[in-house]
C-alpha positions in Angstrom: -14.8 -22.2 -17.6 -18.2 -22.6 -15.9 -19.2 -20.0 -13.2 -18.1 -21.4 -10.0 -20.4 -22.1 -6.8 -19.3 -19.7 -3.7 -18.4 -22.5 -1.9 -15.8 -23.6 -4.5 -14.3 -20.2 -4.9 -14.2 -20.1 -1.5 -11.6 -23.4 -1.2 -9.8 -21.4 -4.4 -6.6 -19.7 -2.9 -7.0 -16.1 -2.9 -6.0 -12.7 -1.4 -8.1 -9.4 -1.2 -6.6 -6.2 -1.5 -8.2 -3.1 -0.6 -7.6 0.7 -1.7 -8.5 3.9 0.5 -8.6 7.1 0.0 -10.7 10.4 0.5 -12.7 11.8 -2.1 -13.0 16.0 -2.6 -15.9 16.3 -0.1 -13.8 14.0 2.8 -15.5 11.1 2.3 -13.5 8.0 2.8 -13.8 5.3 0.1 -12.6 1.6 -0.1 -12.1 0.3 -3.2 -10.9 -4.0 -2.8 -9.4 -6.1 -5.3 -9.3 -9.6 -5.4 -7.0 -12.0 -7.1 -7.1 -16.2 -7.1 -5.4 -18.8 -8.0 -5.9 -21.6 -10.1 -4.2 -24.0 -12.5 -5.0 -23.3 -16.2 -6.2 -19.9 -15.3 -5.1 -17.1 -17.5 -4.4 -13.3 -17.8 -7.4 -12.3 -20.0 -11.2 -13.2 -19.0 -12.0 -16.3 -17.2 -15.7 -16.9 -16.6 -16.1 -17.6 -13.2 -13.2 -16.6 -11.8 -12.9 -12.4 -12.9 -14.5 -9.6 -12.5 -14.5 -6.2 -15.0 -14.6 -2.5 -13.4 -17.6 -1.3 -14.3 -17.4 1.9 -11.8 -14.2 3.1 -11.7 -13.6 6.6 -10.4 -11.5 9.3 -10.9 -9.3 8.4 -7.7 -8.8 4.5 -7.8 -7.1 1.1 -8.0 -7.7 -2.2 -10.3 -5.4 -5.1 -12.1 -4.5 -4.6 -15.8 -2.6 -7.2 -17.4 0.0 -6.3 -20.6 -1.9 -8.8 -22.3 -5.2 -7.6 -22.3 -6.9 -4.0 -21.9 -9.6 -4.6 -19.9 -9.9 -3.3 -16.2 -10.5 -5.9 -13.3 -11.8 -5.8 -9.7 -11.6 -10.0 -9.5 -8.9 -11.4 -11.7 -8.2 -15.0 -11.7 -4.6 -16.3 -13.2 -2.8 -19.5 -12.7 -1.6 -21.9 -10.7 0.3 -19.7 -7.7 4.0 -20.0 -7.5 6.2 -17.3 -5.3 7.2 -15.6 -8.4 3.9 -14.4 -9.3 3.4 -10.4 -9.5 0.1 -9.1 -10.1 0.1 -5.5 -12.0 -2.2 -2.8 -10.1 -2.6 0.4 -12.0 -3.3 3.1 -9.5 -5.0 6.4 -11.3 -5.0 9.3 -9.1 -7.3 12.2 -10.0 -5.4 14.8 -7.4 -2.4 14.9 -5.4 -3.1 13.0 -2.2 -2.5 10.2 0.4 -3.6 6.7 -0.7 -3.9 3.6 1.5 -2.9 -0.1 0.4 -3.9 -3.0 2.6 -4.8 -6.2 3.0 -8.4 -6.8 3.6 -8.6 -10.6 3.5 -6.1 -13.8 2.5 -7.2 -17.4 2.1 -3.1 -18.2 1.4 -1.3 -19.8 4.9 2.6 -19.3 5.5 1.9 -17.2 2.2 2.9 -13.0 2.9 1.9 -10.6 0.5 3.8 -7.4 0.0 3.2 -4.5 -2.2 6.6 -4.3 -4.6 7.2 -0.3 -5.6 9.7 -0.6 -9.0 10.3 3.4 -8.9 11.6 2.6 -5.3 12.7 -0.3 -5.3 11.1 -1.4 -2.3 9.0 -4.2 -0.8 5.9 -3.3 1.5 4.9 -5.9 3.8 0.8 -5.8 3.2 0.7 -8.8 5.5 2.0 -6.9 8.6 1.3 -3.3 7.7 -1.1 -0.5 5.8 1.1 1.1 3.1 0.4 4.9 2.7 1.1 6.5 -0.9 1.5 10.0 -1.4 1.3 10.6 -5.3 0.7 13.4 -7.9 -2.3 12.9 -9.6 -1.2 10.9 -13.0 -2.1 7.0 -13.8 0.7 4.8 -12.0 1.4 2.0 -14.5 3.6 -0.8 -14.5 5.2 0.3 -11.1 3.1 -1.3 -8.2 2.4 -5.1 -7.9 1.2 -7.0 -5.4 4.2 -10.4 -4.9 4.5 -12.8 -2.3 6.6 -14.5 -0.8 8.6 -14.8 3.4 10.4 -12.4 5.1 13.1 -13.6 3.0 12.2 -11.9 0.2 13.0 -8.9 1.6 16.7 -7.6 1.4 18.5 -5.8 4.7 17.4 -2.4 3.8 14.1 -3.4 3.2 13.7 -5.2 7.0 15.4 -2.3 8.5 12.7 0.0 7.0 9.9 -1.8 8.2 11.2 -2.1 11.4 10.8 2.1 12.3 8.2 2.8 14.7 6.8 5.7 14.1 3.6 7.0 16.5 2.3 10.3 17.9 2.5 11.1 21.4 -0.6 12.9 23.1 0.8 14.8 26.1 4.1 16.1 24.7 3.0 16.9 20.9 5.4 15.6 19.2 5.9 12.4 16.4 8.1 10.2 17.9 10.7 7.9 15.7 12.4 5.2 16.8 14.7 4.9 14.1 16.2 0.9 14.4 19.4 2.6 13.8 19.0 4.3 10.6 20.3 7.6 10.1 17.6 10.4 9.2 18.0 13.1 6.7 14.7 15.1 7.0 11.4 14.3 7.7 8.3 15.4 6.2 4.6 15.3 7.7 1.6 16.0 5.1 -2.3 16.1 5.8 -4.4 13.7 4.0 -5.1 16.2 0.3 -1.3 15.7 0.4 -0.2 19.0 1.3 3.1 19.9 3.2 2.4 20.8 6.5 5.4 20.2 8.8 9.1 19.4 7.5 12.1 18.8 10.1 15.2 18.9 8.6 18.5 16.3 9.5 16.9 15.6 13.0 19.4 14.9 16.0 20.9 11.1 16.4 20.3 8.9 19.1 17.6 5.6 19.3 15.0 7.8 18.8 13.8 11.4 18.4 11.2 13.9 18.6 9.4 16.0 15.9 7.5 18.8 17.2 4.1 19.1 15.8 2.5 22.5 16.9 -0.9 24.2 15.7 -2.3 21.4 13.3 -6.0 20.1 12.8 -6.9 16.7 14.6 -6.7 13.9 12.1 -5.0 11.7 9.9 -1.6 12.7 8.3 1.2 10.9 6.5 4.8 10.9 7.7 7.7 10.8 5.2 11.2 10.0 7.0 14.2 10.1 4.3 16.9 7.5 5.3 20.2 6.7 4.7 18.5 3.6 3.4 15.4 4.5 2.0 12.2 6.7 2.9 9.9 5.4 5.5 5.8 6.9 5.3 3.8 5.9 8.4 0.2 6.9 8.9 -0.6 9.1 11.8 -3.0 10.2 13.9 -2.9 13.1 15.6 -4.7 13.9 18.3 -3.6 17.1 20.3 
């Protein structure tokens, strides 16, 4: 393939995915992947249309196809269809709290979720930020980024998405509004992914309060164990 002029990868279809973490000094880093779409494409190097790693870091994300070993930050494949699934390989050199979102997509009436296979669940990248707590290891052949409507998704899954989860300033606590789920426990960790509240089979009703006493002002993750799944909102907390 030639190389392509911006302005025709531009008109090619094409979503951007971005990656966030902190590294060991707190520094926030953004990693973005991008993935098009084109007929005849295919999943090893196309001129023109991907893009090798050449600065990956301990922490980070990037496309790997079973085909071919090399890492990419672009990858162009074929002509799109709803059952495409694009593999990302998430390395992870600590424990910690990732963040999975979509930065950018040139694809109308076309949402893009984040498909976990160890969970069997669908994230909703088009609607939301996905936050990933995970031991450090390399995460292979379970994440991929799909597409697809709100179809796609199956009841559990739209009942998942559907908890509102916030913080509220003047009483301290995490407030859940639960869309009717029943919750187990709950689990709140700061952003090196360390336990630092845990609430266990919370009382019933529309929605309920987790008291959050003593902790630093930042950003944590919440993880709320369902009968139908676990739910992990990002916080901010602000006392």
């Amino acid at each position: 393939n030639a190389i392509l002029s911006s302005e025709e990868l531009d008109a090619t279809p094409q979503v951007k995915i971005g990656f966030e973490y902190q590294d060991p000094d707190g520094k926030d880093l953004h990693r973005q992947i991008g993935i098009n779409f084109k007929d005849g494409n295919t999943d090893v190097y196309d001129n023109g249309y991907d893009s090798w790693m050449f600065d990956k870091q301990p922490t980070d994300m990037y496309v790997k196809f079973a085909s071919d070993t090399t890492k990419y930050i672009i990858a162009g494949v074929g002509k799109f269809e709803n059952i495409t699934q694009i593999p990302l390989i998430i390395e992870m050199a600590n424990a910690g709290t990732v963040n999975i979102m979509l930065d950018e997509s040139a694809m109308q009436n076309v949402t893009v979720f984040l498909r976990d296979i160890t969970s069997r669940r669908f994230f909703n990248l088009s609607k939301n930020v996905v936050s990933l707590t995970l031991d450090a290891g390399i995460y292979q052949d379970r994440f991929f980024v799909t597409f697809g409507n709100e179809s796609t998704l199956g009841v559990d899954d739209l009942a998942l998405n559907q908890v509102l989860v916030y913080f509220d300033n003047n009483s301290s606590e995490v407030v859940v509004r639960k869309n009717n789920l029943s919750i187990q426990n709950a689990t709140l960790f700061n952003v090196l992914g360390q336990k630092t509240y845990y609430w266990k089979a919370p009382k019933e009703g529309d929605e309920i309060r987790l008291p959050v006493k003593g902790v630093s002002n930042g950003i944590y993750m919440i993880n709320i164990n369902t009968d139908k799944g676990t739910v992990s909102k990002k916080l901010f907390i602000n006392n």
